[in-house]
OpenMM code with the backbone's topology and positions (N, CA, C; nanometers):
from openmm import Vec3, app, unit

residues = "UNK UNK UNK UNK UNK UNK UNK UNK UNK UNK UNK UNK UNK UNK UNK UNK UNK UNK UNK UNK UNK UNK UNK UNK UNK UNK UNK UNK UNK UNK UNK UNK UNK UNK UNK UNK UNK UNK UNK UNK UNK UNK UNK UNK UNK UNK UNK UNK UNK UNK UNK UNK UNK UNK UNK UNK UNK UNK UNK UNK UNK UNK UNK UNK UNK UNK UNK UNK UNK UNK UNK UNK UNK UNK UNK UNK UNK UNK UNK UNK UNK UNK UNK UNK UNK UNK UNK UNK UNK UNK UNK UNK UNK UNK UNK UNK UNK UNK UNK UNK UNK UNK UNK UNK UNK UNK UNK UNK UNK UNK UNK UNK UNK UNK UNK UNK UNK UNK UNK".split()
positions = [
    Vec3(-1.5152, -1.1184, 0.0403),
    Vec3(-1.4638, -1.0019, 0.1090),
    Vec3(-1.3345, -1.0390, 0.1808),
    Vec3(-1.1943, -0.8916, 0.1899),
    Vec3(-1.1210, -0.9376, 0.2898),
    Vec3(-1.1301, -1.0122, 0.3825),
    Vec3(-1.0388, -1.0461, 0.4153),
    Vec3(-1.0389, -1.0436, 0.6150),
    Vec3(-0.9843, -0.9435, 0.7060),
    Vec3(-1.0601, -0.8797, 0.7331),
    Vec3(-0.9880, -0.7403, 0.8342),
    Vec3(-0.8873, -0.7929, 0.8735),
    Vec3(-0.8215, -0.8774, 0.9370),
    Vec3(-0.7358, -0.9137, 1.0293),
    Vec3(-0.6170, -0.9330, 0.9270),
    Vec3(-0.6445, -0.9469, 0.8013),
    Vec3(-0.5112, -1.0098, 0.7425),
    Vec3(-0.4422, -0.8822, 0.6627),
    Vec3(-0.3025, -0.9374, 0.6134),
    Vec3(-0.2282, -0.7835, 0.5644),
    Vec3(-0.2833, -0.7762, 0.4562),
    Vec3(-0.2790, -0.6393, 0.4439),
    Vec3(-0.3234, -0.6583, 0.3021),
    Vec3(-0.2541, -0.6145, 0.1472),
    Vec3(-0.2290, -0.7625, 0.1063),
    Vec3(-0.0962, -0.7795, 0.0053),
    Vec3(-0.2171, -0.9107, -0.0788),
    Vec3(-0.0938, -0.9293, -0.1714),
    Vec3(-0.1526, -1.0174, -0.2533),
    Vec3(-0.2791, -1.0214, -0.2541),
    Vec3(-0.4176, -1.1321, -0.2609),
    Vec3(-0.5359, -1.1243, -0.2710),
    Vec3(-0.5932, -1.1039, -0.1414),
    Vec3(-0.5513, -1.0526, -0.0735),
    Vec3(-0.6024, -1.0169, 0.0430),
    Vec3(-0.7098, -0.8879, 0.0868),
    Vec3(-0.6597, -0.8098, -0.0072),
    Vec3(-0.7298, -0.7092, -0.0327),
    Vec3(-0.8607, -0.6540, -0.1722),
    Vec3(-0.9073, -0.5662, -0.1088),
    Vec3(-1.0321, -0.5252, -0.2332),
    Vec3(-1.0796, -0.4114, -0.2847),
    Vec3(-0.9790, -0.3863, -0.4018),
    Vec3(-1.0534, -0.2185, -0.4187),
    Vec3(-1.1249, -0.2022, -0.5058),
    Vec3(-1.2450, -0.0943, -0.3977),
    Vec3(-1.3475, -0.0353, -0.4638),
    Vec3(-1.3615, 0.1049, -0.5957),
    Vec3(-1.3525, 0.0305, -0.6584),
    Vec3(-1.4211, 0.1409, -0.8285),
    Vec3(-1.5963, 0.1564, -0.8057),
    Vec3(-1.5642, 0.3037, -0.8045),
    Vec3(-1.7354, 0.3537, -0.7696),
    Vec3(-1.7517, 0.3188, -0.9415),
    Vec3(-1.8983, 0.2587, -0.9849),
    Vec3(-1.9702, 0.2217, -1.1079),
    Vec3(-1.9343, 0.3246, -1.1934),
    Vec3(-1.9615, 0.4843, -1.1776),
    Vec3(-1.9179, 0.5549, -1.2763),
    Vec3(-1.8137, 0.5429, -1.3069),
    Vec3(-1.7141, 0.5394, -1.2164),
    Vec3(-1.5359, 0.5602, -1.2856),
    Vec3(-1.5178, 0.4321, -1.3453),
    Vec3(-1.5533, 0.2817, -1.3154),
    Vec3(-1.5376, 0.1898, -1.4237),
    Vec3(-1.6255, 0.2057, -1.5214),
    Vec3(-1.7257, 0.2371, -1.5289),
    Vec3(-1.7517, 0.2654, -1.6424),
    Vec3(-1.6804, 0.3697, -1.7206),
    Vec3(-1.6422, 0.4481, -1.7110),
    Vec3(-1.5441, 0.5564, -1.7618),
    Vec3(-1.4040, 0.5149, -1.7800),
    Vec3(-1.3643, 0.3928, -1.6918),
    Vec3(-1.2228, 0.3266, -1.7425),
    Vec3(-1.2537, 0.2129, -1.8631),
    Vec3(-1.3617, 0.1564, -1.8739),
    Vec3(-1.3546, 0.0976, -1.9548),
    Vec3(-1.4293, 0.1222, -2.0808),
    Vec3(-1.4875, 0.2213, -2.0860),
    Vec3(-1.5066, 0.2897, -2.2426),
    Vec3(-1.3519, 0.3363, -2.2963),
    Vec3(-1.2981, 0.4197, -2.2080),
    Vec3(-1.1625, 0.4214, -2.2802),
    Vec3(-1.0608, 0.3297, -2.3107),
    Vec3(-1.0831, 0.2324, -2.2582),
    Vec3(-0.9932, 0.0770, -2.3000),
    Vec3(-1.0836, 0.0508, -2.4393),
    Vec3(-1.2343, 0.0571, -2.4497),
    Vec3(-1.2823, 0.0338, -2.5846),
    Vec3(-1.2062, 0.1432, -2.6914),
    Vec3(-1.2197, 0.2774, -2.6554),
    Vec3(-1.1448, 0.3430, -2.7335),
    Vec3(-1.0075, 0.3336, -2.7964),
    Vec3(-0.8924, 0.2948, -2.6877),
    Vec3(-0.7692, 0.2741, -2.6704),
    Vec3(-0.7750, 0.1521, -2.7994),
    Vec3(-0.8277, 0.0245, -2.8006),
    Vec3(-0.8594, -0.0760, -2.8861),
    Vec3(-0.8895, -0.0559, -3.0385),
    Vec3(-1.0065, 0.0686, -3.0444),
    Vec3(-1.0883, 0.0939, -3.1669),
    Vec3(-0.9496, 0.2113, -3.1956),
    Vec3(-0.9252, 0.2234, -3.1558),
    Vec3(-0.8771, 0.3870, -3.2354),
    Vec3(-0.6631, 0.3502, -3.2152),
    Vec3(-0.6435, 0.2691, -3.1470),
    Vec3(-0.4878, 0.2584, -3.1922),
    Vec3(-0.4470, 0.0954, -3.1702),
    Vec3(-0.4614, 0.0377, -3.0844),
    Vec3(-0.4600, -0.1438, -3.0828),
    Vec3(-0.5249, -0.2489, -3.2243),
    Vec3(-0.6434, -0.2044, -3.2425),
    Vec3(-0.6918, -0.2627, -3.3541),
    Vec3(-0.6575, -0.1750, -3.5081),
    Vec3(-0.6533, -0.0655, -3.4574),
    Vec3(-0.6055, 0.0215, -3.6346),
    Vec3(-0.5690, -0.0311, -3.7284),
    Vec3(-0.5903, -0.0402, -3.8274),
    Vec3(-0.5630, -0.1600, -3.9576),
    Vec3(-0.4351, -0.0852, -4.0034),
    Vec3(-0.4350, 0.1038, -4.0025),
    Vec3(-0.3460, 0.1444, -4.1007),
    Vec3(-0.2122, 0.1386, -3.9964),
    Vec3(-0.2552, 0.0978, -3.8673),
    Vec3(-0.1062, 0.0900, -3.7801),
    Vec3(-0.0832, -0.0439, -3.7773),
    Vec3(-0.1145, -0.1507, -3.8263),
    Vec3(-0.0693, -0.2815, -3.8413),
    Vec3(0.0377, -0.3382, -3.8675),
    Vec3(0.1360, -0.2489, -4.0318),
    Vec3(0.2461, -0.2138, -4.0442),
    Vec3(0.3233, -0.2002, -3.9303),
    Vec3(0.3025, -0.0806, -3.9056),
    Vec3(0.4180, 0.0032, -3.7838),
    Vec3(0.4503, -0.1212, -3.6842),
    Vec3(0.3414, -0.1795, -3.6421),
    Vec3(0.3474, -0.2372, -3.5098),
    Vec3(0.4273, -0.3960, -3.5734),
    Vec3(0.3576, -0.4162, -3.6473),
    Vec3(0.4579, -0.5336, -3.7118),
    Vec3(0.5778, -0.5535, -3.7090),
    Vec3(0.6355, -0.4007, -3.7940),
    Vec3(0.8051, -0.3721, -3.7883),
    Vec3(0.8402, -0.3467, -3.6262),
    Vec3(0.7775, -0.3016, -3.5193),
    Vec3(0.8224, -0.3143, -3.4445),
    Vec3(0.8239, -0.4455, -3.3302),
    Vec3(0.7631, -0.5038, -3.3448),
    Vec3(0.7950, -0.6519, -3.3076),
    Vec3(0.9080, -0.7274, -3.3581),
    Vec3(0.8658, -0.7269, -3.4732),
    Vec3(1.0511, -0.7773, -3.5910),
    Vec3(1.1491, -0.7121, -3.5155),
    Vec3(1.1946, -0.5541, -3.5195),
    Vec3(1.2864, -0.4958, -3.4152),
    Vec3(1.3294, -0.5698, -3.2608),
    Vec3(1.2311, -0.5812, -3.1979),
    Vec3(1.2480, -0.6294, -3.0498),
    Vec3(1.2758, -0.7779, -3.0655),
    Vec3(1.2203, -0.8507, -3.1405),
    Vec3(1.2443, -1.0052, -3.1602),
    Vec3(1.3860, -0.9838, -3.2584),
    Vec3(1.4272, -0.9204, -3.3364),
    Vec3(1.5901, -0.9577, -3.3900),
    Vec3(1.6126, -0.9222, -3.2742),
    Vec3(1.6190, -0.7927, -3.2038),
    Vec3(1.7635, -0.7445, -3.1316),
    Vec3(1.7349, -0.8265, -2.9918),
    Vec3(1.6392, -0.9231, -2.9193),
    Vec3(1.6541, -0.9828, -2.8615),
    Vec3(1.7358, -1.1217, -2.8896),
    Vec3(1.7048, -1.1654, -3.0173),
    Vec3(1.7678, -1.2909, -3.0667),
    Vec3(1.9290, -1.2686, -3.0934),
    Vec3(1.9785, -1.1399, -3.1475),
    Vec3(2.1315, -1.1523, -3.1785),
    Vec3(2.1781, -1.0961, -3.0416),
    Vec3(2.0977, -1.0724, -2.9218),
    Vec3(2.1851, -1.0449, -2.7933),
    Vec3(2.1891, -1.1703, -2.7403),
    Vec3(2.1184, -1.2718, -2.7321),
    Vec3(2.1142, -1.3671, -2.6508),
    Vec3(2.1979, -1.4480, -2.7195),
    Vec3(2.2589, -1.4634, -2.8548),
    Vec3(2.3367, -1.5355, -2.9419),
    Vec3(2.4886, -1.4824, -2.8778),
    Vec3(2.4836, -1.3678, -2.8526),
    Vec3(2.6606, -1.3131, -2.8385),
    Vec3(2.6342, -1.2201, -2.7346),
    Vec3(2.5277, -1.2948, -2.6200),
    Vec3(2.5260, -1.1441, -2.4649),
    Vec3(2.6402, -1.1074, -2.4223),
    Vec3(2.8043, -1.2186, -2.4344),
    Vec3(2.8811, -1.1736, -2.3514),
    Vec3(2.9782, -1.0670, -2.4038),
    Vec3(2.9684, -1.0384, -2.5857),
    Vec3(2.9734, -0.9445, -2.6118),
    Vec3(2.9378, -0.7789, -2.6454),
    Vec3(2.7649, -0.8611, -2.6574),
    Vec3(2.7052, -0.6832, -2.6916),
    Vec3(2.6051, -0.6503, -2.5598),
    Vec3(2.6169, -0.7167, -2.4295),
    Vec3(2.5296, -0.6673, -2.3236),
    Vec3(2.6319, -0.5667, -2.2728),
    Vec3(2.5955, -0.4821, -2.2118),
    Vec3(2.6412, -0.3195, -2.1836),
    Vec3(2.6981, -0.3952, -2.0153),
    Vec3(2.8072, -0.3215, -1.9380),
    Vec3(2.8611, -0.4103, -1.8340),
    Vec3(2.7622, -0.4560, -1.6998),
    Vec3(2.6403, -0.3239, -1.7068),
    Vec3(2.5568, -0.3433, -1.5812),
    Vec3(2.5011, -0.4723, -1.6309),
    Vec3(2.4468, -0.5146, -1.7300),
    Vec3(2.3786, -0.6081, -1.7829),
    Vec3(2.4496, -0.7426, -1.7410),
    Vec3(2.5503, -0.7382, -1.7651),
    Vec3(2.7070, -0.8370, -1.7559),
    Vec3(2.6630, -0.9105, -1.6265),
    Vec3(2.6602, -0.7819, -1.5306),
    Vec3(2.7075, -0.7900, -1.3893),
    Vec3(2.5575, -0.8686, -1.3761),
    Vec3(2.4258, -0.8658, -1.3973),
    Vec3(2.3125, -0.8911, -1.4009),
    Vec3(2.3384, -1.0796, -1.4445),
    Vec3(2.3614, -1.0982, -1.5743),
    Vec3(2.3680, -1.2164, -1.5911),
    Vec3(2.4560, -1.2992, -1.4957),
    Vec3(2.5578, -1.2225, -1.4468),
    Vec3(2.6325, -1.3042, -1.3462),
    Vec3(2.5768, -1.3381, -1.2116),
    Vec3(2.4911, -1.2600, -1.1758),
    Vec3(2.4291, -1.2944, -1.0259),
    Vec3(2.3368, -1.3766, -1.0786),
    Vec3(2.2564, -1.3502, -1.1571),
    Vec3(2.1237, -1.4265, -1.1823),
    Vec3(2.1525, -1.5547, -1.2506),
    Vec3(2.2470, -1.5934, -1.3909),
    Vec3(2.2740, -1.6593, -1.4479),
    Vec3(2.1650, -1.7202, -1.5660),
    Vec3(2.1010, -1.5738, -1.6081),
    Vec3(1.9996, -1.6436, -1.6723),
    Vec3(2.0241, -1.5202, -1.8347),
    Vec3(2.1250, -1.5242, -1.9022),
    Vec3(2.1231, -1.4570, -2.0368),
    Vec3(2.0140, -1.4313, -2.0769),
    Vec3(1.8939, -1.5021, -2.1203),
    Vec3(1.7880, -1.4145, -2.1584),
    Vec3(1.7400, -1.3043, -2.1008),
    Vec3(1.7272, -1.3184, -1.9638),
    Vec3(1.6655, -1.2117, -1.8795),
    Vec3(1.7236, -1.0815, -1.8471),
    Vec3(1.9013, -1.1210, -1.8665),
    Vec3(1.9895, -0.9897, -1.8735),
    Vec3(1.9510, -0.8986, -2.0481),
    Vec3(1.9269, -0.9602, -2.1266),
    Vec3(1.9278, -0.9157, -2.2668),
    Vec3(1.7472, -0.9229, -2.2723),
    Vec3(1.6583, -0.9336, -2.2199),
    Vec3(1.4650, -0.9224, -2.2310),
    Vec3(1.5705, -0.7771, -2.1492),
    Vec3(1.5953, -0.7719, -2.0121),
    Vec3(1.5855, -0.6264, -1.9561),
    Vec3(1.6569, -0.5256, -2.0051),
    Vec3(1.7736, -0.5475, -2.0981),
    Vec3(1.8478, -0.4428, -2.1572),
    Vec3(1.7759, -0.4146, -2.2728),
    Vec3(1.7134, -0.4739, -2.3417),
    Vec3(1.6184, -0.4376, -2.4631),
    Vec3(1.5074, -0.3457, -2.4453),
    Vec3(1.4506, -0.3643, -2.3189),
    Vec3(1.2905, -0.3354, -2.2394),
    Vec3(1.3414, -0.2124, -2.2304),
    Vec3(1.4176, -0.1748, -2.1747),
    Vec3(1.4894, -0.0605, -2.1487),
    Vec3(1.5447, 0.0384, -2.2021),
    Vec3(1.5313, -0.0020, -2.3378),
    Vec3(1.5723, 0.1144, -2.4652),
    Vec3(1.4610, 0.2354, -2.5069),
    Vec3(1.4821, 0.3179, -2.5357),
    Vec3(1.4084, 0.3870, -2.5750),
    Vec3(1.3588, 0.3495, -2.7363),
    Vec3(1.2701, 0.3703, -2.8257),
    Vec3(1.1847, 0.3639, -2.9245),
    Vec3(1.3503, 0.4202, -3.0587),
    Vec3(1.3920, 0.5148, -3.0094),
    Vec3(1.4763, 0.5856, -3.1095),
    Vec3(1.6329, 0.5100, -3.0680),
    Vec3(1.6415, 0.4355, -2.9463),
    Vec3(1.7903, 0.3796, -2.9338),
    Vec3(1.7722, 0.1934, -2.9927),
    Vec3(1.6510, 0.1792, -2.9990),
    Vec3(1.6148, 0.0408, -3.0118),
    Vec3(1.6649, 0.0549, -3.1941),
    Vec3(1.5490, 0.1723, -3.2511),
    Vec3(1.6141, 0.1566, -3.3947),
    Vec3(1.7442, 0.1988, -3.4590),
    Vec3(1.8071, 0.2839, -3.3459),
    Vec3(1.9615, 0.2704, -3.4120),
    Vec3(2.0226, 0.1928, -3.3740),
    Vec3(1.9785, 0.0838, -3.2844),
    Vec3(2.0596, -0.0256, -3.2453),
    Vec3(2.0302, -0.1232, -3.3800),
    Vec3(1.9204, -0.1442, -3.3829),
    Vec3(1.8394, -0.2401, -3.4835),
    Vec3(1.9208, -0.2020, -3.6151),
    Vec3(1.9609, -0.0476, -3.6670),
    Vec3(2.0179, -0.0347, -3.7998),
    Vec3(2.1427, -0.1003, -3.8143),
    Vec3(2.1714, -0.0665, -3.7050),
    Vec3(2.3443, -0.0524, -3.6882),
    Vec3(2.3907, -0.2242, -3.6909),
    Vec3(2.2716, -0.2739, -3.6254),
    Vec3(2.3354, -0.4325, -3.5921),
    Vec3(2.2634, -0.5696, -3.7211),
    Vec3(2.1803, -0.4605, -3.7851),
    Vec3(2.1111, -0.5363, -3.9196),
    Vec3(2.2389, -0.4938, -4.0175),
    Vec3(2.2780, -0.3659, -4.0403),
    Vec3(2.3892, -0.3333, -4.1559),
    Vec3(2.2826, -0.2667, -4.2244),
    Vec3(2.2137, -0.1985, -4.1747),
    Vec3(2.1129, -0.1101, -4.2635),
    Vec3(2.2043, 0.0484, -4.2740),
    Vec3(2.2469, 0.0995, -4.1458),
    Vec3(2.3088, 0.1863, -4.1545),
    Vec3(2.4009, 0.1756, -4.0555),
    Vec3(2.5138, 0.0904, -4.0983),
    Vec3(2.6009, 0.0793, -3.9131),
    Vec3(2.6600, 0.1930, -3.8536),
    Vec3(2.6669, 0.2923, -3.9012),
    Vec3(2.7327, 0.4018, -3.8058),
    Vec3(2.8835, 0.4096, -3.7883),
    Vec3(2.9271, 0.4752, -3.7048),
    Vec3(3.0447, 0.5197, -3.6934),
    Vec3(3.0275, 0.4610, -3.5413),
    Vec3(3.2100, 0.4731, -3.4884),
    Vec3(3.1924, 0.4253, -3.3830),
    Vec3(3.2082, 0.5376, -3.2655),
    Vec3(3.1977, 0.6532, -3.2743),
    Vec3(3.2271, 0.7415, -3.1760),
    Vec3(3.0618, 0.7544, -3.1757),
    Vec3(2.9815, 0.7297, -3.2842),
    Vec3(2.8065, 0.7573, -3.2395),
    Vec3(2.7730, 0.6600, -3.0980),
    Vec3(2.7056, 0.7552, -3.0144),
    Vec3(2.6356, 0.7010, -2.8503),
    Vec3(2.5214, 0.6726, -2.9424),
    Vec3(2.5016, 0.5547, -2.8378),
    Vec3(2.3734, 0.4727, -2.8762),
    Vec3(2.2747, 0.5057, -2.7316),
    Vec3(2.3834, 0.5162, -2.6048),
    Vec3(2.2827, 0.5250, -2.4960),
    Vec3(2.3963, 0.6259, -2.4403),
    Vec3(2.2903, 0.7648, -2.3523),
    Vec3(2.3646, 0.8144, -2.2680),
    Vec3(2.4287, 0.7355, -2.1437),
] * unit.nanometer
topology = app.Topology()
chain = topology.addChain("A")
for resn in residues:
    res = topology.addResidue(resn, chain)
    for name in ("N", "CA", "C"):
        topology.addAtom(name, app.Element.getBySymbol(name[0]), res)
């Protein structure tokens, strides 16, 4: 148990799930598992999208000081850590800007250059 006296942050604290509602959170984590995490016929999908996030993380961190966007820039410069400016500019894409980034920078379909990739 806590300690009344202490703040309560980190493990300091203890919250209570009445038995029904965990039980009710965790049948739907079984569900969540059986019906889209484990899915055999989404195995594909999820595949290609790992490949996506692992290229376009690998050719940003190869050339960040050219294709990271300037907030990103400004990010690697305080922090000094290129991966972490290009993991958070990636994280940060939407599902539909990730794959026109992914076309455009594979040569699947590169685009034009007046096409926005991000508002």
């Amino acid at each position: 148990m806590a300690d009344e006296n202490a703040p309560l942050n980190g493990y300091n604290a203890y919250l209570h799930v009445p038995d029904e509602r965990r039980f009710t959170c965790d049948l739907l984590k079984e569900l969540i598992w059986f019906y889209v995490i484990d899915n055999p016929a989404l195995a594909s999908q999820q595949n290609g999208s790992r490949r996506i996030v692992a290229d376009l993380l690998a050719w940003h961190v190869a050339d960040y000081e050219r294709l990271l966007p300037p907030d990103r820039q400004e990010e690697v410069a305080d922090h000094g850590s290129p991966l972490r400016g290009c993991c958070d500019h990636i994280s940060s894409l939407t599902e539909r800007q990730a794959l026109l980034l992914y076309h455009r920078m594979s040569g699947v379909s590169p685009g034009s250059i007046t096409d926005r990739l991000f508002s």
